[in-house]
GUGU-381510 format. One record per residue: chain; y, z, x of N, C-alpha, C, O in turn; residue number from 1; residue in one letter. Coordinates in steps of 0.1 Angstrom, whole numbers. Layout:
<volos>
+--------+---------+-------+--------+----------+-------+---------+---------+-------+--------+---------+-------+--------+-----+---------+
| cadena | n_north |  n_up | n_east | ca_north | ca_up | ca_east | c_north |  c_up | c_east | o_north |  o_up | o_east | num | residuo |
+--------+---------+-------+--------+----------+-------+---------+---------+-------+--------+---------+-------+--------+-----+---------+
|      A |       Y |     Z |      X |        Y |     Z |       X |       Y |     Z |      X |       Y |     Z |      X | NUM |       A |
...
+--------+---------+-------+--------+----------+-------+---------+---------+-------+--------+---------+-------+--------+-----+---------+
</volos>
This chain:
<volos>
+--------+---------+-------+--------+----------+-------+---------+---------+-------+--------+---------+-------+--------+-----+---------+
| cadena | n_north |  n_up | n_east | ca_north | ca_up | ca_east | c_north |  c_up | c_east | o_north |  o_up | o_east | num | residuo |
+--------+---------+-------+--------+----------+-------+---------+---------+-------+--------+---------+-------+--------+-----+---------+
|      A |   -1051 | -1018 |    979 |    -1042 | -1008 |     985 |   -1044 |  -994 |    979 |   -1046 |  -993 |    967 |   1 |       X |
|      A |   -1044 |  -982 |    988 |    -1044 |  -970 |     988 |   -1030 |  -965 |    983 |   -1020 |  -968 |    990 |   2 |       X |
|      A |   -1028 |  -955 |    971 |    -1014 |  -948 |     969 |   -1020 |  -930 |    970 |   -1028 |  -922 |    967 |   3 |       X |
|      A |   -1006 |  -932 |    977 |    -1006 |  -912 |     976 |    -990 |  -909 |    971 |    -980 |  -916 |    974 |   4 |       X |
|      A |    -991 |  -898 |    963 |     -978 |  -897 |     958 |    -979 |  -877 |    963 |    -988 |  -870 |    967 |   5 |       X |
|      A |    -965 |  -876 |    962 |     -961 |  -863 |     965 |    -954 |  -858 |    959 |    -948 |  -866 |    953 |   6 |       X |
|      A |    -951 |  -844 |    955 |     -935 |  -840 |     947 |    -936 |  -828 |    959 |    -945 |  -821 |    965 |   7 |       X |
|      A |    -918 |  -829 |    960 |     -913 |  -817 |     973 |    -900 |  -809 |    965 |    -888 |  -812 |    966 |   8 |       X |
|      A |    -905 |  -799 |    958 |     -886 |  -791 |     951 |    -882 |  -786 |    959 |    -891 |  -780 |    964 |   9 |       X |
|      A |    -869 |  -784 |    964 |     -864 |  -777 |     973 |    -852 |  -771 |    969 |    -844 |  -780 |    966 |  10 |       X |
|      A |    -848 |  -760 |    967 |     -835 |  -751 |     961 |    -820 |  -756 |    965 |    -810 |  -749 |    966 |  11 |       X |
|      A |    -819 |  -771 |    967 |     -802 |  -777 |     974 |    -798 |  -783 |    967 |    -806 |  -790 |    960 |  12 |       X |
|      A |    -787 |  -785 |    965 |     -784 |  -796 |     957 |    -783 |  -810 |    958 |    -785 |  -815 |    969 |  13 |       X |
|      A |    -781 |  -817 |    950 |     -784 |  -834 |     949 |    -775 |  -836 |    961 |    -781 |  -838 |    971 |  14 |       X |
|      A |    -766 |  -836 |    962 |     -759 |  -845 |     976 |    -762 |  -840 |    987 |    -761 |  -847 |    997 |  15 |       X |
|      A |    -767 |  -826 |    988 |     -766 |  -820 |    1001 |    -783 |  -825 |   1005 |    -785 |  -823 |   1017 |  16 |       X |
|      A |    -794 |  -832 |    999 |     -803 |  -834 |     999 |    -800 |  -851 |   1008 |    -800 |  -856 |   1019 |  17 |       X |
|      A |    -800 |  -854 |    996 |     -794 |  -869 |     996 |    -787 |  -871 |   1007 |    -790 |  -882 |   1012 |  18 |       X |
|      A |    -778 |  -865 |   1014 |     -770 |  -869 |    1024 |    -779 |  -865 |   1038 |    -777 |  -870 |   1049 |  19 |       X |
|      A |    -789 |  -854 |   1035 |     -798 |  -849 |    1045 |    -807 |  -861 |   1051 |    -813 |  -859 |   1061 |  20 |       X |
|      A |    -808 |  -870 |   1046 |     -817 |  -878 |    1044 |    -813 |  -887 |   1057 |    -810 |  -899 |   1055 |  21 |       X |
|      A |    -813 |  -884 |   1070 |     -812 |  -894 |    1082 |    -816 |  -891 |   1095 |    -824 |  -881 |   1094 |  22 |       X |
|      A |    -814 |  -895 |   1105 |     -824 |  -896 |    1117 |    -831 |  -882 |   1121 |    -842 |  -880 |   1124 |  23 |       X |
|      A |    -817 |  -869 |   1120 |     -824 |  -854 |    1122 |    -835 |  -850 |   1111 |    -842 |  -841 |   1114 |  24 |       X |
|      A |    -837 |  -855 |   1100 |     -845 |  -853 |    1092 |    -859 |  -862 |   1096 |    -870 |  -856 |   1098 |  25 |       X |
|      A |    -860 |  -873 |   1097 |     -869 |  -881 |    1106 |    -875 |  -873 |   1115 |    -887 |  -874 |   1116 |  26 |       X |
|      A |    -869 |  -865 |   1121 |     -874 |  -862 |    1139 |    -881 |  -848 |   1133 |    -893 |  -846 |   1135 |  27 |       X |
|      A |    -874 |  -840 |   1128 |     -876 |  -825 |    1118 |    -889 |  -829 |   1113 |    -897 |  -821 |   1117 |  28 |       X |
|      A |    -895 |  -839 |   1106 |     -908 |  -842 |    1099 |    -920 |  -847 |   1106 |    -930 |  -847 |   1100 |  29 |       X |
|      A |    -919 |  -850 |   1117 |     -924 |  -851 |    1130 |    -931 |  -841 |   1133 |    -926 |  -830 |   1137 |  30 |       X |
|      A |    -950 |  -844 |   1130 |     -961 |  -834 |    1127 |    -961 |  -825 |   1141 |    -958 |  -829 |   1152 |  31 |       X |
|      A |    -966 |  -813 |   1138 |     -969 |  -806 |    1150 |    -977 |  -814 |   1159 |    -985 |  -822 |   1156 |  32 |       X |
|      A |    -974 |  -812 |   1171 |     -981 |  -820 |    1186 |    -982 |  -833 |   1186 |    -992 |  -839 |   1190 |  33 |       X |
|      A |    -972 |  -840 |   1182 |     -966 |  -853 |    1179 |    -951 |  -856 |   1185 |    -943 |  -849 |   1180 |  34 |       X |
|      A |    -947 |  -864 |   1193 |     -935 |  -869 |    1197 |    -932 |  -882 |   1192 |    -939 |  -892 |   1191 |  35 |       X |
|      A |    -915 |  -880 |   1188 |     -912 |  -892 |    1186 |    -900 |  -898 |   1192 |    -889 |  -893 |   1194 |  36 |       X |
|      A |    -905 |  -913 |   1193 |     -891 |  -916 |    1203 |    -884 |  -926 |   1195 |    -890 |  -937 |   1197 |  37 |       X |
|      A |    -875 |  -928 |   1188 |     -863 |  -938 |    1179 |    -859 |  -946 |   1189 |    -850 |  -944 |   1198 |  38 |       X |
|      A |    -867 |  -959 |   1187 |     -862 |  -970 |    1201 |    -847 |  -976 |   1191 |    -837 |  -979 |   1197 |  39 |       X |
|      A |    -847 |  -975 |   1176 |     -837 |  -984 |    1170 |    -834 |  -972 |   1160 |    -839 |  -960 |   1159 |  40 |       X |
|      A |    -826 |  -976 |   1154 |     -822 |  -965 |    1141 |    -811 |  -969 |   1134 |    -801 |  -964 |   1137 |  41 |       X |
|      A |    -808 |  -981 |   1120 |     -796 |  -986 |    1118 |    -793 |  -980 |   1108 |    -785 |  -984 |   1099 |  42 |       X |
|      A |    -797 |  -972 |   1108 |     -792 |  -957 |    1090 |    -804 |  -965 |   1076 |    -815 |  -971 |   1076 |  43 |       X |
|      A |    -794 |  -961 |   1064 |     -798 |  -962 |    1056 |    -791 |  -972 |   1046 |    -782 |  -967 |   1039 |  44 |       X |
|      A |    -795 |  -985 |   1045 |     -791 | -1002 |    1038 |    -801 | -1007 |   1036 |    -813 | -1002 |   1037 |  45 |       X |
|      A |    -798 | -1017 |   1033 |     -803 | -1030 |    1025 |    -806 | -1037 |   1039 |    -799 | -1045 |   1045 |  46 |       X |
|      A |    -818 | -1034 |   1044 |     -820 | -1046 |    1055 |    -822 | -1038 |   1069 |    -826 | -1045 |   1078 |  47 |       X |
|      A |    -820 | -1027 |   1071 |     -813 | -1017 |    1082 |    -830 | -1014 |   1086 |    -838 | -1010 |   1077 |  48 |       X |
|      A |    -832 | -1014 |   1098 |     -843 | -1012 |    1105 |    -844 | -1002 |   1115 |    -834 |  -997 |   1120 |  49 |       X |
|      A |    -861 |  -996 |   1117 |     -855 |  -984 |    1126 |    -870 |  -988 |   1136 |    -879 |  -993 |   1128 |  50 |       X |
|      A |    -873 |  -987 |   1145 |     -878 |  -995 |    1157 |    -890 |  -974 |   1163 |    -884 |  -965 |   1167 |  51 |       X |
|      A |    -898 |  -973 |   1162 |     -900 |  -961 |    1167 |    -914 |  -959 |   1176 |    -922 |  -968 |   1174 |  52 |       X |
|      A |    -919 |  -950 |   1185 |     -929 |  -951 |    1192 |    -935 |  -932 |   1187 |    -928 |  -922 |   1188 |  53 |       X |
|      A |    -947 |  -932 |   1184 |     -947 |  -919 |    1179 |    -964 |  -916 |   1188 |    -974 |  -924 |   1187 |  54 |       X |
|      A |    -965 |  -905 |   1195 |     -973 |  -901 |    1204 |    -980 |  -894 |   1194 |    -973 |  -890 |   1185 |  55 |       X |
|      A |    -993 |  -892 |   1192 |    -1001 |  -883 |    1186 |   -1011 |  -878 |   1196 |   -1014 |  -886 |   1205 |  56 |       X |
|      A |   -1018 |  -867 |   1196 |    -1027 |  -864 |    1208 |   -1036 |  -877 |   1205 |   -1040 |  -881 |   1194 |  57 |       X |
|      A |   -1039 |  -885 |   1222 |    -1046 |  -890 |    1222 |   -1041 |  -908 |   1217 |   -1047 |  -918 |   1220 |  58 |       X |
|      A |   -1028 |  -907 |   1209 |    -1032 |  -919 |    1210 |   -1011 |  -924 |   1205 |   -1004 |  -918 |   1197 |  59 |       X |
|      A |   -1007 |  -937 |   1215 |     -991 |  -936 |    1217 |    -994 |  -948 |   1204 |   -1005 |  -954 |   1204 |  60 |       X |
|      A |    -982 |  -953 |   1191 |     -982 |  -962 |    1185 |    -968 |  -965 |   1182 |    -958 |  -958 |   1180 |  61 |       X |
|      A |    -969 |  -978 |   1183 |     -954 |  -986 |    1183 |    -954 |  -988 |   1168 |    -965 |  -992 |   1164 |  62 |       X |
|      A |    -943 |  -985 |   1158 |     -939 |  -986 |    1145 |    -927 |  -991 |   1145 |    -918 |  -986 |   1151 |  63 |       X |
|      A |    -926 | -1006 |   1134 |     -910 | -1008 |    1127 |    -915 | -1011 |   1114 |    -926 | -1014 |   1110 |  64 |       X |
|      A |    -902 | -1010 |   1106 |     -901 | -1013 |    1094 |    -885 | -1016 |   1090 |    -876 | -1019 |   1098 |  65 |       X |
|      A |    -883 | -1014 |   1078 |     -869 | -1021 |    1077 |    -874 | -1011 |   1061 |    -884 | -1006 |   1056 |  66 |       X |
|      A |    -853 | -1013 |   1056 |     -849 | -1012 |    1042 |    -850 | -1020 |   1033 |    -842 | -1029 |   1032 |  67 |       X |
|      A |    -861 | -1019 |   1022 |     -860 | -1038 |    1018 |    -856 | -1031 |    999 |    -852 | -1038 |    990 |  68 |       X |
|      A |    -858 | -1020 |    999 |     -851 | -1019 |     984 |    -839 | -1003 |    985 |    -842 |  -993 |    990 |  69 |       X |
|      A |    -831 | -1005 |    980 |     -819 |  -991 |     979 |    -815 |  -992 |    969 |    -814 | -1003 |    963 |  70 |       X |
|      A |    -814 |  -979 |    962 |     -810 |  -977 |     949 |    -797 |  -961 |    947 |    -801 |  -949 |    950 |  71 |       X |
|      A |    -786 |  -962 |    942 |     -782 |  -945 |     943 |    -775 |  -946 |    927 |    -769 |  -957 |    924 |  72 |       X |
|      A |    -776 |  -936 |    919 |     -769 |  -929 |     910 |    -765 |  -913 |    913 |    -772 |  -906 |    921 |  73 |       X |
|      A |    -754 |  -908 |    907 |     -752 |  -897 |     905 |    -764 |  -890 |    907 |    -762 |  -881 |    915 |  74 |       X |
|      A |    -777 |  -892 |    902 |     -787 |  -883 |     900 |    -799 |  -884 |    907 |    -808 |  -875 |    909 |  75 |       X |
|      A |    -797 |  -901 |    911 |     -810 |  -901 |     918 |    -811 |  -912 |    931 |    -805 |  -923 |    929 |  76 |       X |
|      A |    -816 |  -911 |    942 |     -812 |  -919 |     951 |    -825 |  -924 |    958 |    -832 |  -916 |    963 |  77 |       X |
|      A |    -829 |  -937 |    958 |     -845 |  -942 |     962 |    -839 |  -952 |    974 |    -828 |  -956 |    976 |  78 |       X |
|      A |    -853 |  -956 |    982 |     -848 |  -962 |     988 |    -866 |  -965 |    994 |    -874 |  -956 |    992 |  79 |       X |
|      A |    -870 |  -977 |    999 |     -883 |  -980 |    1003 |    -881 |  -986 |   1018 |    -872 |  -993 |   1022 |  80 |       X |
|      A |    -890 |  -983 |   1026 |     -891 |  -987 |    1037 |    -906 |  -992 |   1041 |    -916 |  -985 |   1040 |  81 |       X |
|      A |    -906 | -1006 |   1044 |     -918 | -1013 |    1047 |    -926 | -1014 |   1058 |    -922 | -1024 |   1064 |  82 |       X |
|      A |    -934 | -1011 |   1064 |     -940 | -1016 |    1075 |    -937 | -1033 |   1082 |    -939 | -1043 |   1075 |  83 |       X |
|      A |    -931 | -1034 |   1093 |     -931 | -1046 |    1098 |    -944 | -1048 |   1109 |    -953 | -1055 |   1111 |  84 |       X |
|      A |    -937 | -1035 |   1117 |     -951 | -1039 |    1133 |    -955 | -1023 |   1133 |    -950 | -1013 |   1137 |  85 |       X |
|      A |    -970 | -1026 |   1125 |     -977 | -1011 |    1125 |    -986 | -1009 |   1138 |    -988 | -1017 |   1147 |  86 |       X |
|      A |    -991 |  -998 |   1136 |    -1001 |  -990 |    1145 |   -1013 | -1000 |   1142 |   -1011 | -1011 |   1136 |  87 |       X |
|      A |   -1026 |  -997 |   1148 |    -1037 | -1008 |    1152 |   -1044 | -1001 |   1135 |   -1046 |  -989 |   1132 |  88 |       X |
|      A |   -1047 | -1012 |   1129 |    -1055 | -1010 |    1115 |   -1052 | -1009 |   1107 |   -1059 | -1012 |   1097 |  89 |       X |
|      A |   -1038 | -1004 |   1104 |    -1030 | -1006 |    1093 |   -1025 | -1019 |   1092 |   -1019 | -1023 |   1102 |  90 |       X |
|      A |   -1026 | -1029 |   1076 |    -1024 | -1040 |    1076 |   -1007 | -1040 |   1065 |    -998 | -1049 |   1065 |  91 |       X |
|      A |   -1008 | -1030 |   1058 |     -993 | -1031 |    1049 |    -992 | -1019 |   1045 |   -1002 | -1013 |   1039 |  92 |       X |
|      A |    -979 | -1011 |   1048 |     -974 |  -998 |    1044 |    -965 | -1001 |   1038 |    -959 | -1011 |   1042 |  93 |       X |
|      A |    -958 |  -995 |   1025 |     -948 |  -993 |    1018 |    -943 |  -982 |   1016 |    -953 |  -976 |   1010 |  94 |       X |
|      A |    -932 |  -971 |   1016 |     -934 |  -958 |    1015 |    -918 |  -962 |   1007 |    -907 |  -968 |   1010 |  95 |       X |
|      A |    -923 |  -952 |    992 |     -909 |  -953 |     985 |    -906 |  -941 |    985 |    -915 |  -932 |    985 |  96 |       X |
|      A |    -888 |  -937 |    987 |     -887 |  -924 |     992 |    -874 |  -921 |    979 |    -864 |  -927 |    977 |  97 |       X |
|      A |    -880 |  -910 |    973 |     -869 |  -910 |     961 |    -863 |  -896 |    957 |    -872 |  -889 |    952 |  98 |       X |
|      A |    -855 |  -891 |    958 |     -849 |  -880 |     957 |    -839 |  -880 |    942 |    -830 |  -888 |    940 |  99 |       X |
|      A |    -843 |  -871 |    936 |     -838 |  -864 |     920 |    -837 |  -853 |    916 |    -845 |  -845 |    914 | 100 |       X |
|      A |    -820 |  -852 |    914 |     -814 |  -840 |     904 |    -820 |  -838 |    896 |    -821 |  -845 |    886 | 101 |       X |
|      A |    -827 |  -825 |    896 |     -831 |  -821 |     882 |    -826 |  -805 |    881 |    -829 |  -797 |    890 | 102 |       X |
|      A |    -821 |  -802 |    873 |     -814 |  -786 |     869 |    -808 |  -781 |    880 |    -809 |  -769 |    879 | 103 |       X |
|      A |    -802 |  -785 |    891 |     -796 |  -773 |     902 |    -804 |  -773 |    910 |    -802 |  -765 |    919 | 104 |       X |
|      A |    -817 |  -784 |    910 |     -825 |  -782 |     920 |    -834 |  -796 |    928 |    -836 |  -803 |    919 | 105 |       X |
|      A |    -835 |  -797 |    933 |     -839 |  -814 |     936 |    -847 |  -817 |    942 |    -849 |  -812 |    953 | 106 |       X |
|      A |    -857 |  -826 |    934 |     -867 |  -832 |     937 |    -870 |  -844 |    948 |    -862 |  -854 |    948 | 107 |       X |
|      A |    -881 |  -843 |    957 |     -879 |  -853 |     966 |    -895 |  -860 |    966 |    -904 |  -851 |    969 | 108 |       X |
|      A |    -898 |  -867 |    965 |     -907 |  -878 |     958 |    -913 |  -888 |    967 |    -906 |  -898 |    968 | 109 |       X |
|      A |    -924 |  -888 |    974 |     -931 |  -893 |     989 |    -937 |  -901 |    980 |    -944 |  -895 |    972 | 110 |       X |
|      A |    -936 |  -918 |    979 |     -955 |  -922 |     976 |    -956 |  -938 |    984 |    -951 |  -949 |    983 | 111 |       X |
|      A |    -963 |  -934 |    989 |     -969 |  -943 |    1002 |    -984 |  -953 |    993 |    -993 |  -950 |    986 | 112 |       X |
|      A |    -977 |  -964 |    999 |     -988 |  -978 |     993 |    -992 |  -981 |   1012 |    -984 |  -982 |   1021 | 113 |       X |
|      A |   -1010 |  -983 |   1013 |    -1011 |  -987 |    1023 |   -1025 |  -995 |   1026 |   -1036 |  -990 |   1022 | 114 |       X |
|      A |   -1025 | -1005 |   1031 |    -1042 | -1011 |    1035 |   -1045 | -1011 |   1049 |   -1037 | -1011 |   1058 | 115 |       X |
|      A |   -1057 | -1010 |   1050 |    -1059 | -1012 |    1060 |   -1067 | -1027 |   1069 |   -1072 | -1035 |   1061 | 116 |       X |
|      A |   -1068 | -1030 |   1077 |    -1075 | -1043 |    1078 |   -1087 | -1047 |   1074 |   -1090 | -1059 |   1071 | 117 |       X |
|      A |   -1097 | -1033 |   1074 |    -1109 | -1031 |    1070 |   -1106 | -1018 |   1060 |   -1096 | -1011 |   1057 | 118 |       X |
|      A |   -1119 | -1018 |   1057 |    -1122 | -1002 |    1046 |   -1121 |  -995 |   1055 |   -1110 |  -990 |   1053 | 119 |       X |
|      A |   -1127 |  -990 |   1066 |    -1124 |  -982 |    1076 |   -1114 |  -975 |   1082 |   -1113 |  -963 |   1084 | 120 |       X |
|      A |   -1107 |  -987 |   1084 |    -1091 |  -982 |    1083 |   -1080 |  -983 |   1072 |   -1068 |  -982 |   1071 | 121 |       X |
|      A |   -1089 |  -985 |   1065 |    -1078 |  -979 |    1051 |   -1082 |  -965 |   1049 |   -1073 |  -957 |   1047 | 122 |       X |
|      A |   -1096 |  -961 |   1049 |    -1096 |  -948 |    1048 |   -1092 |  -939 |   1059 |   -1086 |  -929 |   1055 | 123 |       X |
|      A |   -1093 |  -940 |   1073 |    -1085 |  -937 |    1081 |   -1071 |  -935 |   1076 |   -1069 |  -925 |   1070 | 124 |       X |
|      A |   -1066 |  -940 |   1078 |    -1047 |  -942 |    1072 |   -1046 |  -938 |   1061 |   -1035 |  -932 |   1061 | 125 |       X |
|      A |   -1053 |  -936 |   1051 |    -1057 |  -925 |    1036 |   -1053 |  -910 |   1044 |   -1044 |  -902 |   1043 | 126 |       X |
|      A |   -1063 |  -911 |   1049 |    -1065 |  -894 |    1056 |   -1056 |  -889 |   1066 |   -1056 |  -878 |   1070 | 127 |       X |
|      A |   -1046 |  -898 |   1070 |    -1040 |  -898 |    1081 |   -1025 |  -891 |   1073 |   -1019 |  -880 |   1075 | 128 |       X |
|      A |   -1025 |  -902 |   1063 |    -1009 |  -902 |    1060 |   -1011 |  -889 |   1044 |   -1002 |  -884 |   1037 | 129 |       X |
|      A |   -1025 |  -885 |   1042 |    -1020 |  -875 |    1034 |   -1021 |  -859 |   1044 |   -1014 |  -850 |   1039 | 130 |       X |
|      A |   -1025 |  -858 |   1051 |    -1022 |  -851 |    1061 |   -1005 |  -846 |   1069 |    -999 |  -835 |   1071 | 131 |       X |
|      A |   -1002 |  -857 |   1070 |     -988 |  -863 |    1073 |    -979 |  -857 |   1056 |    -970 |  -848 |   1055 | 132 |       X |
|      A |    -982 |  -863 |   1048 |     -974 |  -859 |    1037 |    -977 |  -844 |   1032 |    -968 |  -837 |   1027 | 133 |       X |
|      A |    -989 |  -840 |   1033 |     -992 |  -827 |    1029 |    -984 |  -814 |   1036 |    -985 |  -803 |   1033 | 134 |       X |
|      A |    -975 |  -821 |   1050 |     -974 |  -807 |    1054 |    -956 |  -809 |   1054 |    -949 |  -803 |   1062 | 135 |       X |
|      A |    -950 |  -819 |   1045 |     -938 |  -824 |    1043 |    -929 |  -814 |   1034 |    -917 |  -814 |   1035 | 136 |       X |
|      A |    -940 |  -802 |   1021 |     -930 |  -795 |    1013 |    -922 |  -783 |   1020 |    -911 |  -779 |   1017 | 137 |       X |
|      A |    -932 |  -779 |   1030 |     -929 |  -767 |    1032 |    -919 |  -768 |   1044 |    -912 |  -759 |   1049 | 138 |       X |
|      A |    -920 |  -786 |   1047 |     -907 |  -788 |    1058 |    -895 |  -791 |   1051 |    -883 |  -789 |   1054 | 139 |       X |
|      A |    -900 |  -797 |   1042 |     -881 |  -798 |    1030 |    -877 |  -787 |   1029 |    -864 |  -785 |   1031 | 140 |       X |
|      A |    -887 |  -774 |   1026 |     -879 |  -764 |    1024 |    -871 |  -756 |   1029 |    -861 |  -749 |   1026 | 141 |       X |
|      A |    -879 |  -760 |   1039 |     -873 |  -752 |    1055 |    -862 |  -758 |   1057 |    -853 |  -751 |   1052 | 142 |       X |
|      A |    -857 |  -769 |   1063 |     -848 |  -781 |    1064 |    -837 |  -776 |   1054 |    -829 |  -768 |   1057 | 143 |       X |
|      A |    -839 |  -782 |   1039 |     -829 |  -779 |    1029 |    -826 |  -765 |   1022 |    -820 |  -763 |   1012 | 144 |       X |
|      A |    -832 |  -755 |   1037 |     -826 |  -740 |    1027 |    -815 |  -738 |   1027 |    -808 |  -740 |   1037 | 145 |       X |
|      A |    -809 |  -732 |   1017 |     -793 |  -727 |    1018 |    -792 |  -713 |   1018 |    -781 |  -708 |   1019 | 146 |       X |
+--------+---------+-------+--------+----------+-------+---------+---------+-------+--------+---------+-------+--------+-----+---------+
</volos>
């Protein structure tokens, strides 16, 4: 398996981040010339599934996954969402999504575990999803300005 990690600081505070964290933010991260359609959406739990179809030029893919780990403190709030029924070549996605108070200002923390069925498409899906994550800080910031 393939890891990519990210760090995103954004100037909001811990709850106002943390609570940011649901379907308009999903749709908001949604790459230029990309549509997405939320067939399901059950928030954010232990078990809570979200069902989605996401258009990219050239090519439509059916995505679910589910909540299989949640975590919150005062300071820090994680939560992992797994691949159930992926796109064609991707064989296992894990994406841990973790958001942390630090000084007045809060950190938000992308790192994606993924294989693909072949080498081919693991490197595909490599290039795909750092692409995809690469262009995520400058949308936190946008999103979470005050």
């Amino acid at each position: 398996m393939l890891r990519i990690t990210l760090r995103s600081t954004v100037p909001a505070p811990f709850k106002i981040v943390k609570d940011g964290f649901n379907l308009k933010l999903l749709e908001y991260l949604t790459p230029p010339l990309s549509k997405l359609q939320m067939l399901r959406f059950d928030g954010f739990y232990m078990g809570a599934q979200m069902v989605f179809t996401i258009v990219v030029p050239g090519q439509k893919m059916q995505w679910s996954g589910e909540i299989s780990h949640l975590r919150s403190t005062p300071k820090n709030f994680t939560f992992i969402d797994r691949g159930i029924t992926l796109p064609r070549g991707l064989k296992k996605w894990r994406h841990v999504h973790s958001v942390q108070s630090q000084n007045g200002r809060t950190t938000i923390i992308d790192r994606v575990e993924l294989q693909g069925i072949h080498i081919f498409f693991t490197a595909y899906w490599y290039l795909a999803t750092l692409y995809l994550l690469s262009i995520r800080p400058s949308r936190y910031k946008r999103y979470f300005k005050q």
